[in-house]
C-alpha positions in Angstrom: 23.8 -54.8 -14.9 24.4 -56.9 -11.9 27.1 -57.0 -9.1 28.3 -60.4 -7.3 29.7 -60.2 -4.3 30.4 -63.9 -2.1 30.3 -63.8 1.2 30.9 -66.8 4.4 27.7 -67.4 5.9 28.1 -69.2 9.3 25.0 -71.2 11.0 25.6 -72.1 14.7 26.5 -76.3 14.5 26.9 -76.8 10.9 30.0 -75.8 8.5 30.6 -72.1 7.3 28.8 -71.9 3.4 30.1 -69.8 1.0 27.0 -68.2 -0.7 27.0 -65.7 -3.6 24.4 -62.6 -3.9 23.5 -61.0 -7.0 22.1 -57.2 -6.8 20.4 -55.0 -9.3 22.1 -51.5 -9.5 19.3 -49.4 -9.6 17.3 -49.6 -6.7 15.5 -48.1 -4.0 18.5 -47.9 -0.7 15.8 -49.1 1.4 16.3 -52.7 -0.2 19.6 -53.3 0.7 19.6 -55.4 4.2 22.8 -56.2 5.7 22.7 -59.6 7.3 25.6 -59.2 10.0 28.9 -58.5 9.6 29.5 -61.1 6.4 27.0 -58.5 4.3 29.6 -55.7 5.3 31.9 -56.5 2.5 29.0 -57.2 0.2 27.5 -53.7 0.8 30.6 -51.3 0.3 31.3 -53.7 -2.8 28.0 -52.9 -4.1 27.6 -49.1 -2.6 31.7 -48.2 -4.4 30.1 -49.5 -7.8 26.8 -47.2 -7.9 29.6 -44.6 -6.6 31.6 -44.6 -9.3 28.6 -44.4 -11.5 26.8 -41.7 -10.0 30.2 -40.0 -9.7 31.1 -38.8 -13.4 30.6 -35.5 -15.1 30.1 -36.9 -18.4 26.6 -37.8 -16.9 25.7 -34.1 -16.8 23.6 -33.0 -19.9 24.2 -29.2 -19.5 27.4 -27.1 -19.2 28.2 -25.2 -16.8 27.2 -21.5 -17.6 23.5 -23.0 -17.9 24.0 -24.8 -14.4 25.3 -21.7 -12.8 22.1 -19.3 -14.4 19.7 -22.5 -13.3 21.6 -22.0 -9.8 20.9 -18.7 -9.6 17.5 -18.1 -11.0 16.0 -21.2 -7.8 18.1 -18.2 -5.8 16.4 -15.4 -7.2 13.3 -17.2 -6.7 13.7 -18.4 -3.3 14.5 -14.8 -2.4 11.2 -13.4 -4.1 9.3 -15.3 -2.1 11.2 -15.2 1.0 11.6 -11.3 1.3 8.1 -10.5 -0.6 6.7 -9.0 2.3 9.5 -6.5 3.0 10.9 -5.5 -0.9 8.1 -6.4 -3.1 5.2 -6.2 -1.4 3.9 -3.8 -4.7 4.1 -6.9 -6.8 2.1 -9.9 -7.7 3.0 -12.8 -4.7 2.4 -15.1 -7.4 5.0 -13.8 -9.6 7.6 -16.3 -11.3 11.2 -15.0 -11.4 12.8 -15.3 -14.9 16.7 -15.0 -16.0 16.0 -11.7 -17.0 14.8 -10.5 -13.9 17.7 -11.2 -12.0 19.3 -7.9 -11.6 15.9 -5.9 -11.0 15.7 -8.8 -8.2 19.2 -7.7 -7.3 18.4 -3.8 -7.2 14.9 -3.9 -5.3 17.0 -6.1 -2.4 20.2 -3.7 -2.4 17.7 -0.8 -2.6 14.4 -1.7 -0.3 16.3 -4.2 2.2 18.4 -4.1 5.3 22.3 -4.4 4.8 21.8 -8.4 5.0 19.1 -8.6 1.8 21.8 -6.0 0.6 24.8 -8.6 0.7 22.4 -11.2 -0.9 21.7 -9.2 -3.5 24.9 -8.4 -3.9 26.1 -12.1 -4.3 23.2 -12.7 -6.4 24.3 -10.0 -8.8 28.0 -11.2 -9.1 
């Protein structure tokens, strides 16, 4: 799908032109040029269309109990790796975190960690 957007390009010494741009919607950002202040109008024309695109829900393919255990597995993960050193340094480095390892995650942080791995653990486990 394309946009159009018009805008008055002025040349010093001749007459102003109305000229019309056409833009493809998917597109790298880096693409987009703005050509003084006429293109102003043409950019936040195009930029509120791919908004309202990006914008919707209905584009989401999971719901949301899945998003939230996604969110908090790349936690429990992040937090493996981050803390190996000091709560699992017994265990594989190369270990991958699953769903179901979430609240053994949770206890080794509450149980071998200071009191701040203890409130992350904490929050992880809610």
């Amino acid at each position: 799908m394309h946009i159009r957007a018009w805008f008055i390009q002025k040349v010093p010494g001749t007459f102003p032109v109305r000229k019309e741009k056409t833009l493809i919607k998917y597109h790298n950002p880096v693409m987009i040029k703005v050509v003084k202040k006429q293109m102003n109008k043409y950019v936040s024309i195009y930029l509120s269309e791919i908004g309202r695109i990006g914008g919707r829900k209905s584009r989401r393919k999971l719901d949301s109990e899945t998003a939230r255990g996604m969110a908090r597995l790349r936690e429990a993960r992040r937090l493996y790796k981050k803390y190996h050193t000091q709560c699992f340094w017994s265990y594989d480095p190369q270990y991958v975190v699953k769903l179901s390892d979430i609240p053994w995650l949770c206890e080794q942080l509450m149980k071998n960690g200071n009191r701040k791995l203890w409130m992350l653990g904490a929050k992880l486990c809610r």
